[in-house]
C-alpha positions as CSV (number, residue, x, y, z in Angstrom):
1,X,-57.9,-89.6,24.9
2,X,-60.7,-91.3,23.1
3,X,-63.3,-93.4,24.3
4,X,-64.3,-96.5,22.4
5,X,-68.0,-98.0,22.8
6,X,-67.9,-101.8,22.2
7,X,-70.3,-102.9,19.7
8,X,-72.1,-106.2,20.7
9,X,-72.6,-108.9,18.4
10,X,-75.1,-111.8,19.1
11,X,-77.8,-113.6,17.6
12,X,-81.1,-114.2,19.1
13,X,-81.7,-117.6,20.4
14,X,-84.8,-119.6,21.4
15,X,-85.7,-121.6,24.2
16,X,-84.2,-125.0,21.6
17,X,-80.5,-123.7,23.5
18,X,-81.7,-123.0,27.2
19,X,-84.7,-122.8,28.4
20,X,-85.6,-121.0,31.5
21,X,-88.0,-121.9,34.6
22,X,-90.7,-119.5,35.5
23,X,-89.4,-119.4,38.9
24,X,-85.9,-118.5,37.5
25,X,-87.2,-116.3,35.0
26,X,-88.8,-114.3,37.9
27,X,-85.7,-113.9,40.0
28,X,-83.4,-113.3,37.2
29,X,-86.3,-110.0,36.4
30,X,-86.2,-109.2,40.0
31,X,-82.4,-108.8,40.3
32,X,-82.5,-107.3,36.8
33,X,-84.4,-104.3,38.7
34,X,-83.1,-104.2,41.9
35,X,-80.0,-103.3,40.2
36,X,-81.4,-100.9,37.8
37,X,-81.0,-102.8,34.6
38,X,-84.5,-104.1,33.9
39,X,-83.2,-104.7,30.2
40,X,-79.9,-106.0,31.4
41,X,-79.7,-110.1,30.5
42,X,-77.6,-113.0,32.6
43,X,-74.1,-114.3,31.0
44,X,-74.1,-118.2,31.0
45,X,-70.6,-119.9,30.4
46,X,-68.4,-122.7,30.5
47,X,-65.7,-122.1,31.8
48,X,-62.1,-123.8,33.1
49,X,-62.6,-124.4,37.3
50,X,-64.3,-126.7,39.6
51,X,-61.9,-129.6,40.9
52,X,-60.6,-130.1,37.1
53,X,-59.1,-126.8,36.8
54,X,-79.5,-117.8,26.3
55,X,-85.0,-114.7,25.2
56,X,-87.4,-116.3,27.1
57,X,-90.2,-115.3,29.7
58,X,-89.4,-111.8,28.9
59,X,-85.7,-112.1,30.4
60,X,-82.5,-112.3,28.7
61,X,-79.9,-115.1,29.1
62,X,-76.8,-114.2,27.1
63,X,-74.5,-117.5,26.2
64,X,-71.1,-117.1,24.1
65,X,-71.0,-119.3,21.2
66,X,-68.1,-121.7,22.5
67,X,-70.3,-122.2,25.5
68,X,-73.3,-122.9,23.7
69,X,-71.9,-126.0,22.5
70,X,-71.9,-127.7,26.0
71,X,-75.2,-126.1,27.4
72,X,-77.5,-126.8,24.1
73,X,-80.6,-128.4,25.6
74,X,-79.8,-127.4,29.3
75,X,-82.5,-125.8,31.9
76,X,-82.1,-122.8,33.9
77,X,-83.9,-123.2,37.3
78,X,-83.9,-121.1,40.4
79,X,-84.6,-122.4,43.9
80,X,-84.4,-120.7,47.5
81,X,-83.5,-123.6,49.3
82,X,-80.9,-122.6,52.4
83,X,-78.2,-125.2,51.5
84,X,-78.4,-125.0,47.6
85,X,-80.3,-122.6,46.9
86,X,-79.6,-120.2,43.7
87,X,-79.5,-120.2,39.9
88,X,-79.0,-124.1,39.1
89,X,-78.2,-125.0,35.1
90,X,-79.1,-129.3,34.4
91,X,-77.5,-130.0,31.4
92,X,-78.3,-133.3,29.7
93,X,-75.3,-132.9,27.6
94,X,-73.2,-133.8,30.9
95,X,-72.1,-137.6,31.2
96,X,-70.2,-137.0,34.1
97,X,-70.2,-134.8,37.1
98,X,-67.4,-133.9,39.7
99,X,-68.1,-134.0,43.8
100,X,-67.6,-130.2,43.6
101,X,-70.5,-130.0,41.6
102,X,-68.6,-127.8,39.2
103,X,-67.1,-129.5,36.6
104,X,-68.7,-132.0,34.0
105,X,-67.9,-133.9,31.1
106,X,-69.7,-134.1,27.7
């Protein structure tokens, strides 16, 4: 039986895609090294669900190209609130959001 590494293909972006809040920045680095993987990076996509079925501040934020053409522009901000608290994306690209708070439309 072989074993086959995966080789992993991506460009290097710049804050023009997503940018990234301090305060998200700093819980993104603090996961990062509670789970051992200080030089590990966060996956952003789009992807089919909801009701309708990117370096910067010395973190990683990894986007596939296909998704990177609905999040271009968007912020990546982290808050602690008790009700909706967690990793929240704002796209401007979105004209249209669902009650779920899910899905959009660009």
């Amino acid at each position: 039986m072989t074993t086959e590494t995966a080789t992993v293909n991506y460009k290097i972006g710049n804050e023009r895609l997503i940018s990234v809040t301090e305060k998200a920045a700093r819980k993104l680095a603090s996961l990062l090294e509670e789970k051992g993987k200080s030089s590990g990076a966060l996956r952003l996509a789009v992807v089919g669900g909801g009701c309708s079925g990117l370096p910067t501040s010395n973190v990683r934020l990894v986007v596939d190209p296909k998704s990177a053409l609905f999040v271009s522009g968007s912020v990546l901000d982290y808050s602690e609130d008790l009700q909706k608290g967690g990793f929240k994306v704002t796209n401007p690209n979105a004209v249209a959001h669902c009650s779920c708070g899910e899905s959009f439309a660009v």
